[in-house]
C-alpha positions, 0 to 999 in steps of 0.5 A: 189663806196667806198664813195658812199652813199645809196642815190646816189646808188639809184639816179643809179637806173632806174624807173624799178629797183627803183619800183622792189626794192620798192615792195622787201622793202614793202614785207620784203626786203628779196630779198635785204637781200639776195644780201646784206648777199652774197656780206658780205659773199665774202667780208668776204672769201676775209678778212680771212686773219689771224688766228682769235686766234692768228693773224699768216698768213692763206693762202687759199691754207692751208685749214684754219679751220673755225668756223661760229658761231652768231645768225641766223640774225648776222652770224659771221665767223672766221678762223684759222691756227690749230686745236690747235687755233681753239680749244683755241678759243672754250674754250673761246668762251664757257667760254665767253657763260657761264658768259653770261649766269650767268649774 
């Protein structure tokens, strides 16, 4: 499924599902946005894999910290090892925020 492309995913599709799938895209597409955001989200739980400051191992049985941060529409979400990271990563997200807005 890794190569697979949008089209040949569609061709799987049955006449029922193609129709269902079309009267969700011609009403916003919000139940298609949903399965795509959940699935993005467990790919996400699978990645968190290293400390988003420093790079350290972070196992999920350690209790990582984690920071969800973005825009309502683009969620983005970042682990770490130790307070101590996440706090480093506070201060330059904040410093990043601040030029942003000077610019």
């Amino acid at each position: 499924m890794e190569g697979m492309k949008v089209k040949d995913m569609v061709n799987i599709l049955s006449y029922g599902q193609l129709v269902k799938l079309l009267k969700d895209l011609s009403s916003g597409g919000h139940h298609v946005r949903n399965i795509v955001e959940h699935r993005i989200q467990e790919l996400e739980v699978e990645d968190r894999k290293v400390c988003a400051f420093c790079g350290s191992p972070v196992s999920s049985n350690d209790s990582p910290y984690t920071l969800l941060f973005g825009s309502k529409d683009f969620r983005k979400k970042a682990s770490f090892c130790g307070l101590d990271c996440m706090d480093s990563f506070n201060k330059n997200l904040r410093l990043f925020s601040q030029r942003k807005l000077e610019k």
